[in-house]
OpenMM code with the backbone's topology and positions (N, CA, C; nanometers):
from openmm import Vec3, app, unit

residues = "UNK UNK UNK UNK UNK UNK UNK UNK UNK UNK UNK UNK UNK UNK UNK UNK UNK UNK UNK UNK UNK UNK UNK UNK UNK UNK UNK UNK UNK UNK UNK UNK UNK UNK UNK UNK UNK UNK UNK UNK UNK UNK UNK UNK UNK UNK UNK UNK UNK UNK UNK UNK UNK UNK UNK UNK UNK UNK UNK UNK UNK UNK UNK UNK UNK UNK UNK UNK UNK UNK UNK UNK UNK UNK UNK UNK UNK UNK UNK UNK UNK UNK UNK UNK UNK UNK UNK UNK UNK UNK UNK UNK UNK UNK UNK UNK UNK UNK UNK UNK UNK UNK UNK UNK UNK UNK UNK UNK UNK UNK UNK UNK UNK UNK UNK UNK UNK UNK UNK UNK UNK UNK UNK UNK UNK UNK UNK UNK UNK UNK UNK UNK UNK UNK UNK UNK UNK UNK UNK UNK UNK UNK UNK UNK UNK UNK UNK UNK UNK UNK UNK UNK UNK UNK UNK UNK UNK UNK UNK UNK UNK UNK UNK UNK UNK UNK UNK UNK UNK UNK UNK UNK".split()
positions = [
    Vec3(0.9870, 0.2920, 3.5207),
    Vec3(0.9418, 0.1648, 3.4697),
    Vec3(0.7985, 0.1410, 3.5197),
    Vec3(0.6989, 0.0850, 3.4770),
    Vec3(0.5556, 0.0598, 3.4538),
    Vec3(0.5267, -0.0541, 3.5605),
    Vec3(0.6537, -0.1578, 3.4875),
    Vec3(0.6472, -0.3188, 3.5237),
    Vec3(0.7233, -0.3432, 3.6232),
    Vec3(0.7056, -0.4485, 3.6567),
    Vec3(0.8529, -0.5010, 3.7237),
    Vec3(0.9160, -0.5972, 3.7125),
    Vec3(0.8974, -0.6870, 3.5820),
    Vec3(0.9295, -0.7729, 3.5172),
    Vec3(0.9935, -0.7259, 3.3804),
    Vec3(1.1551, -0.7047, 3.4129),
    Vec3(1.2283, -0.6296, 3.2631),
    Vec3(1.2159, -0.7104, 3.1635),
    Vec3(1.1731, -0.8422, 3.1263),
    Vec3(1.1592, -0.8761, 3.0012),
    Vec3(1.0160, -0.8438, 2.8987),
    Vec3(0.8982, -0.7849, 3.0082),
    Vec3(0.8034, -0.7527, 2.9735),
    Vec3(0.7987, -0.5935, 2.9402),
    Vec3(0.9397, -0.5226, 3.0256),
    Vec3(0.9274, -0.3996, 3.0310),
    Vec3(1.0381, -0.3341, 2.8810),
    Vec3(1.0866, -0.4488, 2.8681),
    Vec3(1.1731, -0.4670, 2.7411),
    Vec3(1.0766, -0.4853, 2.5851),
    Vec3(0.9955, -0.5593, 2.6342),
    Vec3(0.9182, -0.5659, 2.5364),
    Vec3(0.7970, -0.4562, 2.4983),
    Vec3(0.7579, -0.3966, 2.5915),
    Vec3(0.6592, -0.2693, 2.5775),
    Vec3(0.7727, -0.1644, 2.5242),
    Vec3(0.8846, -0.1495, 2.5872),
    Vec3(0.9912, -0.0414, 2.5278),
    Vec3(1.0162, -0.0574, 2.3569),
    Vec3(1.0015, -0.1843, 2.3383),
    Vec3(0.9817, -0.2324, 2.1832),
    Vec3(0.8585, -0.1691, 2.1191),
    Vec3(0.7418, -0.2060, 2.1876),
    Vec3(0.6531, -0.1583, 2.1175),
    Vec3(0.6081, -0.0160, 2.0921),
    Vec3(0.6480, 0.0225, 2.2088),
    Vec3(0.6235, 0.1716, 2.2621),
    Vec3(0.6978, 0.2216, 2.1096),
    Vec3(0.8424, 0.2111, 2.0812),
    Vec3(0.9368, 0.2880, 2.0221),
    Vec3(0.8930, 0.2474, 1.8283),
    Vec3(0.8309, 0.1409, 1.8299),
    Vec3(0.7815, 0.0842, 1.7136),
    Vec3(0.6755, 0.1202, 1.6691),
    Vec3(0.5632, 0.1431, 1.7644),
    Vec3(0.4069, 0.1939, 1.6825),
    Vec3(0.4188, 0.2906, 1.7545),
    Vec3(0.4530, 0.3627, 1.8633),
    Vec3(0.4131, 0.5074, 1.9234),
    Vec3(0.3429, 0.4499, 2.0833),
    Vec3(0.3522, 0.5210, 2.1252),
    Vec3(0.2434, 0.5212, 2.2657),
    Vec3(0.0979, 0.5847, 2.2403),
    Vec3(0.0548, 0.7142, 2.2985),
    Vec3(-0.0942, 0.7213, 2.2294),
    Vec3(-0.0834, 0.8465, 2.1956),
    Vec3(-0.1774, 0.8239, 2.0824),
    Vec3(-0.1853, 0.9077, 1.9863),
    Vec3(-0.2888, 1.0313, 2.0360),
    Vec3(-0.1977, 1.1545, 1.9749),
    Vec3(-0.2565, 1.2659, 2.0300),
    Vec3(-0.3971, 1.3237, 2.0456),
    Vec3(-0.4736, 1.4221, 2.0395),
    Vec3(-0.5767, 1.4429, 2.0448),
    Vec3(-0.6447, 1.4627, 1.9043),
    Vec3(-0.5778, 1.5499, 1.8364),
    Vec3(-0.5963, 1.5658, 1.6859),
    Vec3(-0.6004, 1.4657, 1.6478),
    Vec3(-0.5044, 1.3594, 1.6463),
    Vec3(-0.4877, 1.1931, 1.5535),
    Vec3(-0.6025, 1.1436, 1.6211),
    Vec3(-0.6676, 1.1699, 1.7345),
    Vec3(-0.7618, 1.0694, 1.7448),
    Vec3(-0.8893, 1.1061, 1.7022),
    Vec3(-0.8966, 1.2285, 1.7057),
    Vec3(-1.0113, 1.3546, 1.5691),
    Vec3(-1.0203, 1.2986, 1.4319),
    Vec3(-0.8590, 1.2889, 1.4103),
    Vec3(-0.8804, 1.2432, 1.2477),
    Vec3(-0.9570, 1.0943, 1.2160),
    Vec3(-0.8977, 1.0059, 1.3433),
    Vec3(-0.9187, 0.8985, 1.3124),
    Vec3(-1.0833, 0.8611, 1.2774),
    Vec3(-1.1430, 0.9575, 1.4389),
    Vec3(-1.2858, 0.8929, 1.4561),
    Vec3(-1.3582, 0.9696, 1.2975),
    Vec3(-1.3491, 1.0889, 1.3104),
    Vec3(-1.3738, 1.1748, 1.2043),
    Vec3(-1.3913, 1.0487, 1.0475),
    Vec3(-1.2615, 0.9929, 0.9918),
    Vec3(-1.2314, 0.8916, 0.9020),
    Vec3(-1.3461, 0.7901, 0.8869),
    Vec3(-1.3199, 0.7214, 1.0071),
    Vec3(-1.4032, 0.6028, 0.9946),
    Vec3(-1.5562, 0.6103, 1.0301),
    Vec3(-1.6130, 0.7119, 1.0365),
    Vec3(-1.7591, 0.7456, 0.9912),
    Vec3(-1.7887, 0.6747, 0.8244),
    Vec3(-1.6764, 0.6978, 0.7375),
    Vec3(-1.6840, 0.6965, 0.5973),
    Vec3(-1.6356, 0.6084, 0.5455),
    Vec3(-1.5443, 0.5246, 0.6285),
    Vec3(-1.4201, 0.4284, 0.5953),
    Vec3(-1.5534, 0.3588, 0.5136),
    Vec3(-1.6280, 0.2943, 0.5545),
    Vec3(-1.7238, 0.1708, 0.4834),
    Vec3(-1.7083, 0.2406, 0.3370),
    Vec3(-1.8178, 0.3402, 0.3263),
    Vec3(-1.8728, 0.4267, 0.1690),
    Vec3(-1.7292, 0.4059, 0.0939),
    Vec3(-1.5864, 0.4508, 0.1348),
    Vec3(-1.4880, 0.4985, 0.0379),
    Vec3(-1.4161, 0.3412, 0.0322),
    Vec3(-1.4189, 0.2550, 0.0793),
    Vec3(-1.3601, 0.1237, 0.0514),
    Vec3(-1.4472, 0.0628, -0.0438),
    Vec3(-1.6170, 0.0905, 0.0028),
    Vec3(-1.6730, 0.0313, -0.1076),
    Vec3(-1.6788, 0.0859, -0.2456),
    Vec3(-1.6582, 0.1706, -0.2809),
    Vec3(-1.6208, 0.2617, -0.3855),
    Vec3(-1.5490, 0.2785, -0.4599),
    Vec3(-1.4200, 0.2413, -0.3812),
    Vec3(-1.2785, 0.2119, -0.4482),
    Vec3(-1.2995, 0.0201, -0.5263),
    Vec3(-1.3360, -0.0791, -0.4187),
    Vec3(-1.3899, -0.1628, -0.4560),
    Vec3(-1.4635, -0.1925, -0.5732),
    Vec3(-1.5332, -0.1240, -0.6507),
    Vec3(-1.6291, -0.0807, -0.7220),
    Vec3(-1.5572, 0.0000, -0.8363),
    Vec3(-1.4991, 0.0317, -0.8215),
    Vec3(-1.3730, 0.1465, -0.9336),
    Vec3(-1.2866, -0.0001, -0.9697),
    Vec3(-1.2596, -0.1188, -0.8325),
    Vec3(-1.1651, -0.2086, -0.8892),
    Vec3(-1.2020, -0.2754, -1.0221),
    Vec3(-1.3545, -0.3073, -0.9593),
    Vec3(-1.4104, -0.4154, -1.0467),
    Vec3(-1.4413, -0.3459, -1.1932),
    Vec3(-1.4971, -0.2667, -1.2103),
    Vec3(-1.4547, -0.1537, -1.3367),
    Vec3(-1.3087, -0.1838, -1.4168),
    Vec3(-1.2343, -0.1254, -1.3642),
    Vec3(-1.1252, -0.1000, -1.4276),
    Vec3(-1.0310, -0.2646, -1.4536),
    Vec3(-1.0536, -0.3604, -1.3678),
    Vec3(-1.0478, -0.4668, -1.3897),
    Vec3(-1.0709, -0.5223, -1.5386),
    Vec3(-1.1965, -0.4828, -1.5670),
    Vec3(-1.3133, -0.5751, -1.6815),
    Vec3(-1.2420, -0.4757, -1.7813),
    Vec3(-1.2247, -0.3792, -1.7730),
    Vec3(-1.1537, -0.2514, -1.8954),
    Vec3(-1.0095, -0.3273, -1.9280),
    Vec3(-0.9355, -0.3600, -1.8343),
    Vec3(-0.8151, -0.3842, -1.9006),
    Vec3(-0.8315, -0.5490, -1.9573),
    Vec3(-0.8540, -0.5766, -1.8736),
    Vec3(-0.9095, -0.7518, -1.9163),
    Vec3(-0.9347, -0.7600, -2.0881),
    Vec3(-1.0178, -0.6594, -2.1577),
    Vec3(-1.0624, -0.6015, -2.2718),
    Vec3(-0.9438, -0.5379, -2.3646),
    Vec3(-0.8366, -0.4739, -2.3360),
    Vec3(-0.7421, -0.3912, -2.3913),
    Vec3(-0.6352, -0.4644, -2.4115),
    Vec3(-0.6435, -0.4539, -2.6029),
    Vec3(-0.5532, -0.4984, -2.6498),
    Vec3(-0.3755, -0.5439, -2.6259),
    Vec3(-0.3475, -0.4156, -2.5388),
    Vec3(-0.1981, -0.3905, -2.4948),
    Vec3(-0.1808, -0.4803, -2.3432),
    Vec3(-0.3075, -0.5306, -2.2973),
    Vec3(-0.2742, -0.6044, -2.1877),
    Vec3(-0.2965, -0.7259, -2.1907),
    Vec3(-0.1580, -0.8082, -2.1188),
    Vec3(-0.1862, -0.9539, -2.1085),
    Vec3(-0.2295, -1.0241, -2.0627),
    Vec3(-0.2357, -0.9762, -1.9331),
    Vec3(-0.2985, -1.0721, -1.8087),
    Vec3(-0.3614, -0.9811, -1.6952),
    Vec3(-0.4543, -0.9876, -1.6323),
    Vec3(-0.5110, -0.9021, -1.5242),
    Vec3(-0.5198, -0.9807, -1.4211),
    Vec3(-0.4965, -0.9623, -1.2819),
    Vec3(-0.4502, -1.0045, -1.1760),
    Vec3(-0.5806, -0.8906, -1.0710),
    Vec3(-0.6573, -1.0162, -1.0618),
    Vec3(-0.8012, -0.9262, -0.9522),
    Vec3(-0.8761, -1.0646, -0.9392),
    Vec3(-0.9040, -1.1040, -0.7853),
    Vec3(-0.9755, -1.1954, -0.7069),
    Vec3(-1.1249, -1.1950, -0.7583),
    Vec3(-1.1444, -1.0399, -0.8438),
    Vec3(-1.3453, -1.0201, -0.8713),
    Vec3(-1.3369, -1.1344, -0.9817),
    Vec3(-1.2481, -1.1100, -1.0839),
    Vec3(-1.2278, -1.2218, -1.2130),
    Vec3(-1.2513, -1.3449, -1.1872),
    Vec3(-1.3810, -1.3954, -1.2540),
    Vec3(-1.3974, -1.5378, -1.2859),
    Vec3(-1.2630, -1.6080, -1.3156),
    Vec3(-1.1848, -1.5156, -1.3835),
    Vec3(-1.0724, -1.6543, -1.4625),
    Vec3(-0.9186, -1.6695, -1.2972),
    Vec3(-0.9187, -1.5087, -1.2161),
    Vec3(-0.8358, -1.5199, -1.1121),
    Vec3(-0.8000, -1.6686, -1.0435),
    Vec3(-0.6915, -1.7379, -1.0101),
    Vec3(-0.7238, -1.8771, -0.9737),
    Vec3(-0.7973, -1.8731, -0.8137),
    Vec3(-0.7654, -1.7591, -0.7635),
    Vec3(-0.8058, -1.7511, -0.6137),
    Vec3(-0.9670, -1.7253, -0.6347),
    Vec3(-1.0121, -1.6968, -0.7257),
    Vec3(-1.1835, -1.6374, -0.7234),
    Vec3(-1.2651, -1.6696, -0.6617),
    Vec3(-1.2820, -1.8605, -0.6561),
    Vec3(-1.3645, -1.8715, -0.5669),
    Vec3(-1.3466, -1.9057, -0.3761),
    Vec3(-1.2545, -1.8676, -0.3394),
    Vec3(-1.2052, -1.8285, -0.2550),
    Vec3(-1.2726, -1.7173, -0.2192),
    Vec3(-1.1979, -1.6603, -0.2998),
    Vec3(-1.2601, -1.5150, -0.2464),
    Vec3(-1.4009, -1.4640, -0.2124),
    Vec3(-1.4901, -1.4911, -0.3460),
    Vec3(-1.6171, -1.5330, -0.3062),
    Vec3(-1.6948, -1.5445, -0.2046),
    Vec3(-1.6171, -1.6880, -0.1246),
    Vec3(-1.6187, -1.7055, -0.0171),
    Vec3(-1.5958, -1.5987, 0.1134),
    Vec3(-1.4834, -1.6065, 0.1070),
    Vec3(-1.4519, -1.4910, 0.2266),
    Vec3(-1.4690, -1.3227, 0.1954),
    Vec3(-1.5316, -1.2800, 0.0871),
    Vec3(-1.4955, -1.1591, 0.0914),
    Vec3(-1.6587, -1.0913, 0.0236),
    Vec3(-1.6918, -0.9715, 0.0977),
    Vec3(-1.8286, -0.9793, 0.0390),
    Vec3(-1.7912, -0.8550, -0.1182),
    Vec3(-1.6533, -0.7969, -0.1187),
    Vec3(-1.6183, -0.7380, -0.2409),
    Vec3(-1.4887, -0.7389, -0.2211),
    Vec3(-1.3786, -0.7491, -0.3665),
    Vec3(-1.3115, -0.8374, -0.3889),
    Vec3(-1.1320, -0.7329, -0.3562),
    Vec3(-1.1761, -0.5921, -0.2956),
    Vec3(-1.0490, -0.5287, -0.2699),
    Vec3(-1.0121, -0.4327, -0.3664),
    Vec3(-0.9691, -0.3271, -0.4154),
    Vec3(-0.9181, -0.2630, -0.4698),
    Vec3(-0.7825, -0.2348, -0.5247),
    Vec3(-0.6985, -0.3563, -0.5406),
    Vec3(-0.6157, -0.3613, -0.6043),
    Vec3(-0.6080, -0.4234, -0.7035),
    Vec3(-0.5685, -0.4038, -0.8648),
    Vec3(-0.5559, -0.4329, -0.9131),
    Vec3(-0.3961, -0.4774, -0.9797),
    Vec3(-0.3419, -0.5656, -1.0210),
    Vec3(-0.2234, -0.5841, -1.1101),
    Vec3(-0.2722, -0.6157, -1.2283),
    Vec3(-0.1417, -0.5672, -1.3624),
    Vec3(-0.1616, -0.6160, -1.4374),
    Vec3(-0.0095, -0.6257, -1.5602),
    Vec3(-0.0030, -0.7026, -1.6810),
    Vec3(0.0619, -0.7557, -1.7471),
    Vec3(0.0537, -0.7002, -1.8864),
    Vec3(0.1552, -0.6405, -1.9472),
    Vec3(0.1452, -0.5760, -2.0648),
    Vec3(0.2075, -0.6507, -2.1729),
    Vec3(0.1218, -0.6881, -2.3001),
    Vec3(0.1741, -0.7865, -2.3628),
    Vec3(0.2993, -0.7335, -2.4164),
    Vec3(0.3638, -0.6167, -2.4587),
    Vec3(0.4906, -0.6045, -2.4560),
    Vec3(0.5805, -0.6165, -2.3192),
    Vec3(0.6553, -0.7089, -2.2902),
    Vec3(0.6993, -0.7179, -2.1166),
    Vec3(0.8104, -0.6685, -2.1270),
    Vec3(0.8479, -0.5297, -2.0929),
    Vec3(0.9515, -0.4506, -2.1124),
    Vec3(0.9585, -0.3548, -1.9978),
    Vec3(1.0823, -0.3173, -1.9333),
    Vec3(1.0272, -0.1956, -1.8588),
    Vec3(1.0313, -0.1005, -1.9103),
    Vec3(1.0435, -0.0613, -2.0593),
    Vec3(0.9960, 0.0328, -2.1204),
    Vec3(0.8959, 0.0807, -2.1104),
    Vec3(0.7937, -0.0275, -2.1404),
    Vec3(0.6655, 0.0069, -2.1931),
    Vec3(0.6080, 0.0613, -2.0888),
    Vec3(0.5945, -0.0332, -1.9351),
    Vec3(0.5438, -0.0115, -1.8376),
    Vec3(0.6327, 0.1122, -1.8270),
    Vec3(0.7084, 0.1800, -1.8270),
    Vec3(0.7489, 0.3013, -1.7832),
    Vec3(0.6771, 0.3946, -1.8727),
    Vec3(0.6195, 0.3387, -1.9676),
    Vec3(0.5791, 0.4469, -2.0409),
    Vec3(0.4229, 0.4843, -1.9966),
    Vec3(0.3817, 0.3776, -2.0010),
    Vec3(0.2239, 0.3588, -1.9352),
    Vec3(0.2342, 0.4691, -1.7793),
    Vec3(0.3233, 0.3814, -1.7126),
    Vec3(0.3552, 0.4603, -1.5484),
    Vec3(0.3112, 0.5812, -1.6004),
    Vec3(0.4194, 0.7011, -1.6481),
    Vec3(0.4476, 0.7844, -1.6662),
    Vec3(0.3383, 0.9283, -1.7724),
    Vec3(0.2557, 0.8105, -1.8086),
    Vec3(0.1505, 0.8622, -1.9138),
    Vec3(0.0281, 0.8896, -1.8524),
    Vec3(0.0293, 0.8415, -1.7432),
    Vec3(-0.0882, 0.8709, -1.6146),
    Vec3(-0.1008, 1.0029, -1.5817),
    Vec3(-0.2335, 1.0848, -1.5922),
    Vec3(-0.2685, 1.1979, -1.5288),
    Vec3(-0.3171, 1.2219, -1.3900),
    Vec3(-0.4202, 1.1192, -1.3793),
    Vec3(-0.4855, 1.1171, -1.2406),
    Vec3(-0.4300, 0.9734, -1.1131),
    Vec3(-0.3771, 0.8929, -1.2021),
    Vec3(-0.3277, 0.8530, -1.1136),
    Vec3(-0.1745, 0.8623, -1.0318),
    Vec3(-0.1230, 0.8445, -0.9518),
    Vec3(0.0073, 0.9363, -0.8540),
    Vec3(0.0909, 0.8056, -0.8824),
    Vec3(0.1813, 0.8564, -0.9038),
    Vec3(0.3120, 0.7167, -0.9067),
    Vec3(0.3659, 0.6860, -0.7017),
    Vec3(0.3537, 0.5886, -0.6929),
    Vec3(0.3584, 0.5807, -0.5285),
    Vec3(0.3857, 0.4524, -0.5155),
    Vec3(0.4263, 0.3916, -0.3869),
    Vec3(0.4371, 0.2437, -0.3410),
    Vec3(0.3330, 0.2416, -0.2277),
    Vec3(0.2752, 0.3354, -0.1934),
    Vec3(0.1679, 0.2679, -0.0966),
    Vec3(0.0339, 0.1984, -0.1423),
    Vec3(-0.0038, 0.1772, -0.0274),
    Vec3(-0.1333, 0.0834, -0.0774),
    Vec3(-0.1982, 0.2099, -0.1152),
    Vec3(-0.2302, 0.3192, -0.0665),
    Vec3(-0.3204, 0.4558, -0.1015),
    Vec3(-0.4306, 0.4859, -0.0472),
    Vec3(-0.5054, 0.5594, -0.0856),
    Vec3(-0.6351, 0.6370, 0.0089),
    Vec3(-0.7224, 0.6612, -0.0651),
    Vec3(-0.8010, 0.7874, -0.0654),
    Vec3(-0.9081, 0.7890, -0.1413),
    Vec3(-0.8396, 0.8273, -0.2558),
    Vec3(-0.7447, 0.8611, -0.2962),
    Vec3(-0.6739, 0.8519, -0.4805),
    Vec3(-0.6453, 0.7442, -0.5090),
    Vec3(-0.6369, 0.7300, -0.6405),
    Vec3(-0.5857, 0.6284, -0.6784),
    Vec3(-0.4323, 0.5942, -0.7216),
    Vec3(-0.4238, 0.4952, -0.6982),
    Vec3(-0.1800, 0.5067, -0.7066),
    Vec3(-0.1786, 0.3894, -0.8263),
    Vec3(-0.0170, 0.4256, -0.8635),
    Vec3(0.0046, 0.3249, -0.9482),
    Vec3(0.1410, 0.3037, -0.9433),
    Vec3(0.1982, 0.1917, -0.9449),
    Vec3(0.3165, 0.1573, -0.9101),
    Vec3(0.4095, 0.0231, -0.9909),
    Vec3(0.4626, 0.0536, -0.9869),
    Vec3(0.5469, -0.0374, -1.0514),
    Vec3(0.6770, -0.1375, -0.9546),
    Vec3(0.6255, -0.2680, -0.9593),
    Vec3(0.6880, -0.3447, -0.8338),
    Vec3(0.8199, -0.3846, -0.8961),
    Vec3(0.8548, -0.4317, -1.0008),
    Vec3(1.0261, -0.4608, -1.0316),
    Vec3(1.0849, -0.3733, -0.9933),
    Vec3(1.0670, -0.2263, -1.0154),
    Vec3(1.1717, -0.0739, -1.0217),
    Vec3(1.1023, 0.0092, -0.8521),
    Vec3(1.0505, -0.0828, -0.7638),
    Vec3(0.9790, 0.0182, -0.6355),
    Vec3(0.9713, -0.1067, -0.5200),
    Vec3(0.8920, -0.1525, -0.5084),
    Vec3(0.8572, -0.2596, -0.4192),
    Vec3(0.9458, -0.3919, -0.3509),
    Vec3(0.9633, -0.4097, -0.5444),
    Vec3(1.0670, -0.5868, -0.5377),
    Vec3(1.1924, -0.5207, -0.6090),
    Vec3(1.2305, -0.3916, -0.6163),
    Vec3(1.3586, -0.3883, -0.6824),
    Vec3(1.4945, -0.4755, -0.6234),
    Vec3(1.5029, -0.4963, -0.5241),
    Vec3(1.6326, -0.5781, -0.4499),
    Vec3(1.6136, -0.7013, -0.4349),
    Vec3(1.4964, -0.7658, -0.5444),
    Vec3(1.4859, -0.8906, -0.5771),
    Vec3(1.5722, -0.9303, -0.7282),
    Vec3(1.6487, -1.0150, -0.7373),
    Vec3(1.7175, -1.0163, -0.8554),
    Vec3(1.6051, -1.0701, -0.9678),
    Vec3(1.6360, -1.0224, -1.0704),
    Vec3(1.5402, -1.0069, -1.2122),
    Vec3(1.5033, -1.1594, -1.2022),
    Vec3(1.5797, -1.2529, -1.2249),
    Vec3(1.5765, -1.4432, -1.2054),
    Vec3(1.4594, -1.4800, -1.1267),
    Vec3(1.4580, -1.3994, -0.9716),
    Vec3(1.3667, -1.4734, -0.8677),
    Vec3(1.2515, -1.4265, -0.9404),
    Vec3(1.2498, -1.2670, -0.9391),
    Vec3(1.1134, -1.2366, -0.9813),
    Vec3(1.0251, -1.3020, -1.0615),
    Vec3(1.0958, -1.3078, -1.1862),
    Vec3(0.9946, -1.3971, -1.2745),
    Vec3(0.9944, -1.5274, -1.2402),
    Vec3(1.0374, -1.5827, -1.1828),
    Vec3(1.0161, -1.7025, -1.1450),
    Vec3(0.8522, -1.7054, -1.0432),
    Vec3(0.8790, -1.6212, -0.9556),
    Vec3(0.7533, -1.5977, -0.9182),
    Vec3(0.6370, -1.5165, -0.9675),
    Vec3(0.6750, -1.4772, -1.1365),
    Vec3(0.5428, -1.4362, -1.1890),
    Vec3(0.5552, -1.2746, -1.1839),
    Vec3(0.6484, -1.2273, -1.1179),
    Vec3(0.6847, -1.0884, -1.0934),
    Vec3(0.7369, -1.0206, -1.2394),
    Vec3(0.6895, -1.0115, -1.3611),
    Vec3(0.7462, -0.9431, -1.4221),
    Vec3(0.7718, -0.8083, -1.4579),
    Vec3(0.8524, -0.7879, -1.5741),
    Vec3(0.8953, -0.6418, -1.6258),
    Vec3(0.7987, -0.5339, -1.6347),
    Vec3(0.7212, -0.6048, -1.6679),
    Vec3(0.6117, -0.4977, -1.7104),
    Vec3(0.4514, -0.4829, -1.6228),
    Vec3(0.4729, -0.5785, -1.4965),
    Vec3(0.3730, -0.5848, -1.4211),
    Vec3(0.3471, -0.4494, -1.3440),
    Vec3(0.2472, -0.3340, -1.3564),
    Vec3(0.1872, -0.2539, -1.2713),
    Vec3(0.0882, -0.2830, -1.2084),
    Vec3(0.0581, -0.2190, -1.0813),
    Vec3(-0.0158, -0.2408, -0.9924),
    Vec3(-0.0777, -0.1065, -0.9557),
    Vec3(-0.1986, -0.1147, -0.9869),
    Vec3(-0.2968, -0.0255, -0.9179),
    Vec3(-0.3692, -0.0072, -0.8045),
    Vec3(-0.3617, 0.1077, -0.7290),
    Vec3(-0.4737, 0.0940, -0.6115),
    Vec3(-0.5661, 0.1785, -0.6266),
    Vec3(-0.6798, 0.1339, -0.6437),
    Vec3(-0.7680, 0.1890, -0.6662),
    Vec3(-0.8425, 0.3136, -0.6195),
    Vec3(-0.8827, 0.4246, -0.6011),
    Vec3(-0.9476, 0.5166, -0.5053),
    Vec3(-1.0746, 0.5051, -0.5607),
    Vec3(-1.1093, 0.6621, -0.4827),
    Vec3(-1.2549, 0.6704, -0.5095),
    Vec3(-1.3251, 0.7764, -0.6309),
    Vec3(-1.2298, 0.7807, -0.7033),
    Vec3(-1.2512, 0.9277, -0.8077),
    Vec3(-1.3419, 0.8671, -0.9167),
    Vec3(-1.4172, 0.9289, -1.0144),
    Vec3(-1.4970, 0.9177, -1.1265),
    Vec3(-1.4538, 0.7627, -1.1747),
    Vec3(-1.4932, 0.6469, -1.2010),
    Vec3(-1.4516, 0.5262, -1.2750),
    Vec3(-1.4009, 0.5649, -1.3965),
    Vec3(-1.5273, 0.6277, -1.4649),
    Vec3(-1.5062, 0.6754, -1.6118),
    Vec3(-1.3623, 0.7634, -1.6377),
    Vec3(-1.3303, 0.8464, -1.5537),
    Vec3(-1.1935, 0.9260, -1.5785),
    Vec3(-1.0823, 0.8216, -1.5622),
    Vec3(-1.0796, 0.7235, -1.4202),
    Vec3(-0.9507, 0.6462, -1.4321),
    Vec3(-0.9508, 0.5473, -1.5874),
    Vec3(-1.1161, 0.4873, -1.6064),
    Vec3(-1.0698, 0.4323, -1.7204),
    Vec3(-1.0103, 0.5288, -1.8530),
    Vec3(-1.0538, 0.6473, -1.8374),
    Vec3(-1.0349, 0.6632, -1.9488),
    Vec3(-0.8865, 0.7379, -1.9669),
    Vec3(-0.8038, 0.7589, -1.8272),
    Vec3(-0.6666, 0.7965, -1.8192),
    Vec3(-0.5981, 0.6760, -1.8457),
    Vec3(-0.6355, 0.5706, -1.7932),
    Vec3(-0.5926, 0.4284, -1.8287),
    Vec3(-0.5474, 0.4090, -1.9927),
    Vec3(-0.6811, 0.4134, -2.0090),
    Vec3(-0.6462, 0.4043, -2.1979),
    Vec3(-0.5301, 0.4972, -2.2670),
    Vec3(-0.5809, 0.6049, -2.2217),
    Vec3(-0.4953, 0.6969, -2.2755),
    Vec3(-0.3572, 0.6431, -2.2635),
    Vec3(-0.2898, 0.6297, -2.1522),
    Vec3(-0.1666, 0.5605, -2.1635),
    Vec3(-0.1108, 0.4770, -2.1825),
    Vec3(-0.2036, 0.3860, -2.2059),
    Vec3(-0.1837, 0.2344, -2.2786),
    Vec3(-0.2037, 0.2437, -2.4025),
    Vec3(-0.2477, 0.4164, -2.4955),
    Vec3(-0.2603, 0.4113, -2.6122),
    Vec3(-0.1657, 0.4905, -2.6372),
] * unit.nanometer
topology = app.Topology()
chain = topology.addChain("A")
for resn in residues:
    res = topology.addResidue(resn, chain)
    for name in ("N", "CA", "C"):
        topology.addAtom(name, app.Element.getBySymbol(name[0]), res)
């Protein structure tokens, strides 16, 4: 034991067993190695958001686009405020609201990876009714705006022009 106070030594045993103790020599290679670049590839992905944002915003097959960069977002000027670029995630709403469709879109993707994480320098795409919020009953979801056909993108750092134009493709 470290401590000598077991409710403190109870609680480091928590943390210890929850995030790890310290990270090896390599993980700390990768890390420093990473964040030389972290700025360039967040802003980038950032920048791919706001792109692909204004593309679907535009496309017939979509209903609603869900991004803080959007003038029409209700959070926008918020964001504004606190954020000097607006994040790399995008959601969005397919005017057919089916999980068909969105399965079809999902699935019609070349470059982007079907995944539930937030992601890295690729870009992911995910679908929150059938991944994320599936053990939310269908009722709550839409109640909170969660629908059938809502995908969610995370943006990376690859060509704009290719995600938009894999985008289309599967929305066409």
């Amino acid at each position: 034991m470290i401590v000598r106070d077991e409710q403190l030594a109870s609680q480091l045993r928590f943390l210890q067993n929850a995030v790890g103790a310290v990270p090896g020599p390599q993980d700390c290679f990768l890390i420093l190695r990473g964040i030389k670049t972290l700025h360039l590839r967040v802003e980038r992905a950032c920048e791919n958001a706001v792109r692909v944002a204004a593309f679907l915003q535009s496309h017939p097959k979509v209903k609603k686009v869900y991004y803080p960069g959007l003038p029409e977002h209700p959070g926008h000027a918020i964001a504004q405020k606190q954020m000097r670029h607006f994040g790399a995630m995008v959601s969005f709403d397919l005017q057919e609201d089916t999980f068909e469709q969105a399965s079809k879109v999902l699935s019609a993707t070349q470059l982007f990876t079907l995944a539930e994480s937030l992601g890295g320098v690729e870009s992911l795409i995910g679908h929150p009714a059938t991944m994320t919020h599936a053990s939310i009953p269908r009722e709550e979801r839409i109640k909170v705006g969660l629908t059938d056909s809502l995908i969610r993108l995370s943006l990376g750092v690859e060509d704009v022009e290719d995600l938009i134009d894999d985008l289309r493709a599967a929305l066409d």
